[in-house]
C-alpha positions in Angstrom: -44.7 147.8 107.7 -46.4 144.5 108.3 -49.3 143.0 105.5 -50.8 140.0 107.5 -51.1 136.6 105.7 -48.2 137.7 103.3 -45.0 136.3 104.3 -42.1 139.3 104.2 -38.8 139.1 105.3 -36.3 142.4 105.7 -33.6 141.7 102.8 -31.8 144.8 102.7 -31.7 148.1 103.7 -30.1 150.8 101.2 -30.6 153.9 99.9 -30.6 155.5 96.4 -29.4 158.6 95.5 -29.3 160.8 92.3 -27.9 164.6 91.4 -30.6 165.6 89.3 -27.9 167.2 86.8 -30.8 167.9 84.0 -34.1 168.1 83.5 -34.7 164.2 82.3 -37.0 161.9 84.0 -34.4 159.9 85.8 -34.8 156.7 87.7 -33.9 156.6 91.2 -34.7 153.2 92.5 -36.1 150.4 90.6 -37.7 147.8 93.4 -35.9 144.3 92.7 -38.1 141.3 90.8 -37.4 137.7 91.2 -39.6 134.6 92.4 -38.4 135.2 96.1 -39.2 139.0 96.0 -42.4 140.8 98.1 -42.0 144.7 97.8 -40.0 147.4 98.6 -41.5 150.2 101.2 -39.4 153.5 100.8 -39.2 155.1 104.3 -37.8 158.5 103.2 -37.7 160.4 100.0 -35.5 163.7 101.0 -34.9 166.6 98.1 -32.2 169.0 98.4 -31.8 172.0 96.8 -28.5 173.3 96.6 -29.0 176.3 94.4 -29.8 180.3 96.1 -33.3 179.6 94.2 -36.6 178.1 94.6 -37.5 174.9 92.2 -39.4 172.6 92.2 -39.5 168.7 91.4 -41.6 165.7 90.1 -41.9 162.5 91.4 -43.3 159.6 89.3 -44.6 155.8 89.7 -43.9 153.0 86.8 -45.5 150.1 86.9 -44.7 146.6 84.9 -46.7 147.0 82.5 -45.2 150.7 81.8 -47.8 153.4 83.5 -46.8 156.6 84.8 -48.3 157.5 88.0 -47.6 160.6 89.3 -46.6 161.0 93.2 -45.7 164.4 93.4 -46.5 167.1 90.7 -44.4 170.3 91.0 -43.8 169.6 94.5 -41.7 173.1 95.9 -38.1 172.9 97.4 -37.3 175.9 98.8 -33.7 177.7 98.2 -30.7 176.1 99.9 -33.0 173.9 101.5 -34.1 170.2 102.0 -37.9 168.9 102.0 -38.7 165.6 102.9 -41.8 164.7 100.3 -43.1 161.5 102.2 -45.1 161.4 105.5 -46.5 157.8 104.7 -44.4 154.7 103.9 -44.4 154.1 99.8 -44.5 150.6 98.9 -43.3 149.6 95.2 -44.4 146.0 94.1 -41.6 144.1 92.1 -40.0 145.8 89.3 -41.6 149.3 90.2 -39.5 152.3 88.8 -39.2 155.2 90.9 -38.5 158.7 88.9 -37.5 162.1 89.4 -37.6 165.6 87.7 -36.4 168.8 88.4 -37.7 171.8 86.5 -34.1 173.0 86.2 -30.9 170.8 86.1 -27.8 171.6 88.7 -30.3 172.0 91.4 -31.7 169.2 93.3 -30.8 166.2 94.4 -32.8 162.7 95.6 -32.4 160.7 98.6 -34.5 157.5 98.9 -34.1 155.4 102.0 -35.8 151.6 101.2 -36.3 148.8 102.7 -36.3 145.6 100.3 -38.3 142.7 101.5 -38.4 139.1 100.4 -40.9 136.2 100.7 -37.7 133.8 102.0 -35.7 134.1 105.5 -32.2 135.1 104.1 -29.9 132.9 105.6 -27.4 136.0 107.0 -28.6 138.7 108.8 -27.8 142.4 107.5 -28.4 144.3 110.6 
């Protein structure tokens, strides 16, 4: 994802992963912050459900300044079954806080696959 007359260079590529064990709002990436820093675009947001039943999961947005907004309310994950939740890139500004939920712990787990971007040509190439 290009944004014309903002400079953006690919920094990393990772991904972040959680087994939602409980039902807590827990944080599965947080975009990085610095001087040199642009965004982070998450290409992939997969849930798994690993259970014989049907649940279902929240996905949630926090900002710097500490609003919640919500992604995905609910969203379904059908038994022993995976659901990809995004068919749009997400981009998180700098310090963003992406969150999960699952309505019932030992269930679901939370694949993100992100693409960090800075403002600076890193020196080494990661690909």
């Amino acid at each position: 994802m290009l944004v014309v007359g903002i400079p953006q260079y690919l920094q990393n590529l990772t991904n972040a992963k959680v087994d939602l064990t409980n039902t807590n709002n827990t944080v599965l990436y947080t975009a990085p912050s610095g001087a040199d820093f642009n965004a982070s675009i998450v290409n992939s947001l997969l849930i798994s459900n690993d259970s014989g039943s049907n649940d279902t999961i929240t996905v949630t947005i926090t900002d710097a300044d500490t609003n919640v907004f919500s992604v995905f309310k609910n969203e379904e994950v059908g038994a022993l079954s995976a659901k990809e939740l995004l068919t749009k890139d997400l981009v998180l500004k700098s310090g963003e806080i992406l969150k999960v939920q699952a309505a019932t712990g030992a269930r679901l787990h939370a694949i993100a696959s992100v693409q960090e971007l800075s403002k600076q040509r890193v020196s080494s190439s990661i690909l």
